[in-house]
ChimeraX commands (.cxc) that place a marker at each C-alpha (Angstrom):
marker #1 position -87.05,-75.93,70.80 radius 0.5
marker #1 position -87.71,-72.81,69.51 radius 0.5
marker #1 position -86.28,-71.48,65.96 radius 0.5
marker #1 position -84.53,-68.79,65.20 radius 0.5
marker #1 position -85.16,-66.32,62.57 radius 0.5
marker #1 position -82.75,-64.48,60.49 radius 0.5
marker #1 position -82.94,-62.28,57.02 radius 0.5
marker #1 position -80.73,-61.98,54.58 radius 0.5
marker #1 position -79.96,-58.36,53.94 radius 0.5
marker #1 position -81.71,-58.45,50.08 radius 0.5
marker #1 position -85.29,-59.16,52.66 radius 0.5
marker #1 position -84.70,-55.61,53.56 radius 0.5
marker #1 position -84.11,-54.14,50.26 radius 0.5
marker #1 position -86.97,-55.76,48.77 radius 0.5
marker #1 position -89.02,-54.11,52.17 radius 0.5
marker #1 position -87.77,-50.71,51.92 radius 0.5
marker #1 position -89.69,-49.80,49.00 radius 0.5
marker #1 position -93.40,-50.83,50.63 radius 0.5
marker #1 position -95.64,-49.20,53.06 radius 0.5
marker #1 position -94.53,-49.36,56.65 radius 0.5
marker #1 position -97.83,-50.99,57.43 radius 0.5
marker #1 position -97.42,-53.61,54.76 radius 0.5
marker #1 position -93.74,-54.64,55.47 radius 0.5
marker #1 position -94.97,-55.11,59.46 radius 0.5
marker #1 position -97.44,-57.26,58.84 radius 0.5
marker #1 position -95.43,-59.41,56.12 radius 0.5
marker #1 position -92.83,-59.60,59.35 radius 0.5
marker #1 position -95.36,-60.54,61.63 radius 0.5
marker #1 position -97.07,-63.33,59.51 radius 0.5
marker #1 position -93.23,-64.92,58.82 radius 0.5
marker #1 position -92.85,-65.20,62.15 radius 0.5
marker #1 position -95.75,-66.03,63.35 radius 0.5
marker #1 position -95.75,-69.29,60.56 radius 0.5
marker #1 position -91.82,-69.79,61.15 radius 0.5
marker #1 position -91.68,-69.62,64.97 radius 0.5
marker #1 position -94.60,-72.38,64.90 radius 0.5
marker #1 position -93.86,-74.59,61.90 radius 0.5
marker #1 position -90.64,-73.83,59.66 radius 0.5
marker #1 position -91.68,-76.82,57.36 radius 0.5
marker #1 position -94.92,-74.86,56.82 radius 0.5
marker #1 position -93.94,-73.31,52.95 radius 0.5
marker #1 position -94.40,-75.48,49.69 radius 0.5
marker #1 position -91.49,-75.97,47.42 radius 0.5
marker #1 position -90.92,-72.76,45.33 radius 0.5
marker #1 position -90.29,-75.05,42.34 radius 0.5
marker #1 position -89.75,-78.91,41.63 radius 0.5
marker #1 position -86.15,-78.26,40.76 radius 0.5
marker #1 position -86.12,-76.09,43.93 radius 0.5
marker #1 position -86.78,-78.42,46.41 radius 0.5
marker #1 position -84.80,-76.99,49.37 radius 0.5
marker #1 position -86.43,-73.57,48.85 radius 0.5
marker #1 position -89.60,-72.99,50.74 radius 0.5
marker #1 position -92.34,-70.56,49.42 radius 0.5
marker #1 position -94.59,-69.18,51.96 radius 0.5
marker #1 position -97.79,-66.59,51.33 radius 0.5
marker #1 position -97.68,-63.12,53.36 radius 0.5
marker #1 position -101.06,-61.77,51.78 radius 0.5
marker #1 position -100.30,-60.38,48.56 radius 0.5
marker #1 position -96.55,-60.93,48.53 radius 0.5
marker #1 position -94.51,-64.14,49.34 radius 0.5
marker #1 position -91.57,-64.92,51.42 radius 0.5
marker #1 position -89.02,-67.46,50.47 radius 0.5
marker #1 position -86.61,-69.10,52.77 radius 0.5
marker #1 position -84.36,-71.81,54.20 radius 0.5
marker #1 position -84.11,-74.01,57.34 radius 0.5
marker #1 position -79.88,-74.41,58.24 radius 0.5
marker #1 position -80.61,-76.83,61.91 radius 0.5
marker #1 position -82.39,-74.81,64.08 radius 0.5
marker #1 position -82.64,-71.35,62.28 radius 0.5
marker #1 position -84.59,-70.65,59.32 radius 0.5
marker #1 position -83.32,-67.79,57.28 radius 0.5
marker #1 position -85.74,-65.63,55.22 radius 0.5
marker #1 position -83.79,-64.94,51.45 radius 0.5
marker #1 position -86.32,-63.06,49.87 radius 0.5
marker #1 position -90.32,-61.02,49.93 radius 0.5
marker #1 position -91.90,-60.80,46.49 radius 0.5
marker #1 position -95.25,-60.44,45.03 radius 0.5
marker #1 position -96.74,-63.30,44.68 radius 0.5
marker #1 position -98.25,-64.22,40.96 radius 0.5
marker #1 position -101.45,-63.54,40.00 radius 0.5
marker #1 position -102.58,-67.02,39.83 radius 0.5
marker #1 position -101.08,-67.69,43.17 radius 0.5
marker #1 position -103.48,-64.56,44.71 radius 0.5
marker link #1:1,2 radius 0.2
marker link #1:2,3 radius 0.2
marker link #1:3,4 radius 0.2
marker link #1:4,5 radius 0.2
marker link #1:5,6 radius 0.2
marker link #1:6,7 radius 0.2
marker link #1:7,8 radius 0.2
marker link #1:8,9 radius 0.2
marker link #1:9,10 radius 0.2
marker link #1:10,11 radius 0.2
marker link #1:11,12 radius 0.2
marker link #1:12,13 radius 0.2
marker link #1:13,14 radius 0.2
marker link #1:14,15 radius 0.2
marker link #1:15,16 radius 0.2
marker link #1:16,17 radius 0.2
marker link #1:17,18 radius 0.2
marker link #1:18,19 radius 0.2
marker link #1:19,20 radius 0.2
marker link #1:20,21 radius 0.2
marker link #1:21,22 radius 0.2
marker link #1:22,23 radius 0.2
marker link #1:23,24 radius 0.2
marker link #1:24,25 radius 0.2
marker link #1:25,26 radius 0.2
marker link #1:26,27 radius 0.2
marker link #1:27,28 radius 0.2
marker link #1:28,29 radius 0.2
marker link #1:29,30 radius 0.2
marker link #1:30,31 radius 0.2
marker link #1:31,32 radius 0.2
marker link #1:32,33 radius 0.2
marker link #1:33,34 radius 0.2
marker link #1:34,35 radius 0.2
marker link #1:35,36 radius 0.2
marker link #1:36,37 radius 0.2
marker link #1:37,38 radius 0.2
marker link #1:38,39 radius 0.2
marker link #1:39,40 radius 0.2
marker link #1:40,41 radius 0.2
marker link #1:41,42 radius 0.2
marker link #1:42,43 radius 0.2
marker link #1:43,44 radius 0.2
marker link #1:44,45 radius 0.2
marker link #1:45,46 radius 0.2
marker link #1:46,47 radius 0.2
marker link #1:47,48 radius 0.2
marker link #1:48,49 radius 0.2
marker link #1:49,50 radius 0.2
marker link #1:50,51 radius 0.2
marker link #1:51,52 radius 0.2
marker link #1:52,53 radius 0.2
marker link #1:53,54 radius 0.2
marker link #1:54,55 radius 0.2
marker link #1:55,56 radius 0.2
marker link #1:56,57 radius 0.2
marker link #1:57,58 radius 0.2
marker link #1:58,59 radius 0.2
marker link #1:59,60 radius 0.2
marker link #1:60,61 radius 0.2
marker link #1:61,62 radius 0.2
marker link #1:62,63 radius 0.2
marker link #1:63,64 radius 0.2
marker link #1:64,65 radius 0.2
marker link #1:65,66 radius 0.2
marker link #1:66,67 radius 0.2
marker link #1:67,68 radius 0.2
marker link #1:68,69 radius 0.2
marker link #1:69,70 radius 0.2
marker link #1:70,71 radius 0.2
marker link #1:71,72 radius 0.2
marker link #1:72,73 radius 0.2
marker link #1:73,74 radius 0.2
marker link #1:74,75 radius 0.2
marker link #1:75,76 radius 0.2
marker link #1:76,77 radius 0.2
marker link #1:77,78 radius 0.2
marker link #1:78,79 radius 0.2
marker link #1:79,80 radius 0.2
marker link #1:80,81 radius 0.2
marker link #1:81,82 radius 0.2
marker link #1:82,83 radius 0.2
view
């Protein structure tokens, strides 16, 4: 069954303020990984367990899985150590 994709409206604040070309291909990579495997991200912390972290090139995208639709809640740089 396929799964649906949603952002939360702060994923398009933190988008507005990169290049087009860079915001498109973060969006294609999440769904690309999402629409195949939405347990695909690692934990974004220990104490975060329910908060998938997923790399987009340089940036990150973190999200959540509610049944059948995963919901993007953020797109960040990733660390430096995490490059």
């Amino acid at each position: 069954m396929p799964v649906r994709i949603e952002y939360k409206s702060s994923v398009y604040h933190d988008l507005r303020g990169l290049d087009r070309a860079v915001a498109e291909q973060i969006l294609d990579e999440q769904e690309s990984i999402l629409s195949k495997d939405p347990i695909h991200g690692e934990p974004l912390s220990p104490e975060r367990k329910g908060l998938p972290r997923c790399p987009a090139g340089e940036y990150r995208f973190i999200y959540t899985q509610v049944k059948d639709t995963v919901v993007v809640l953020r797109v960040c740089l990733r660390p430096l150590r995490d490059r």
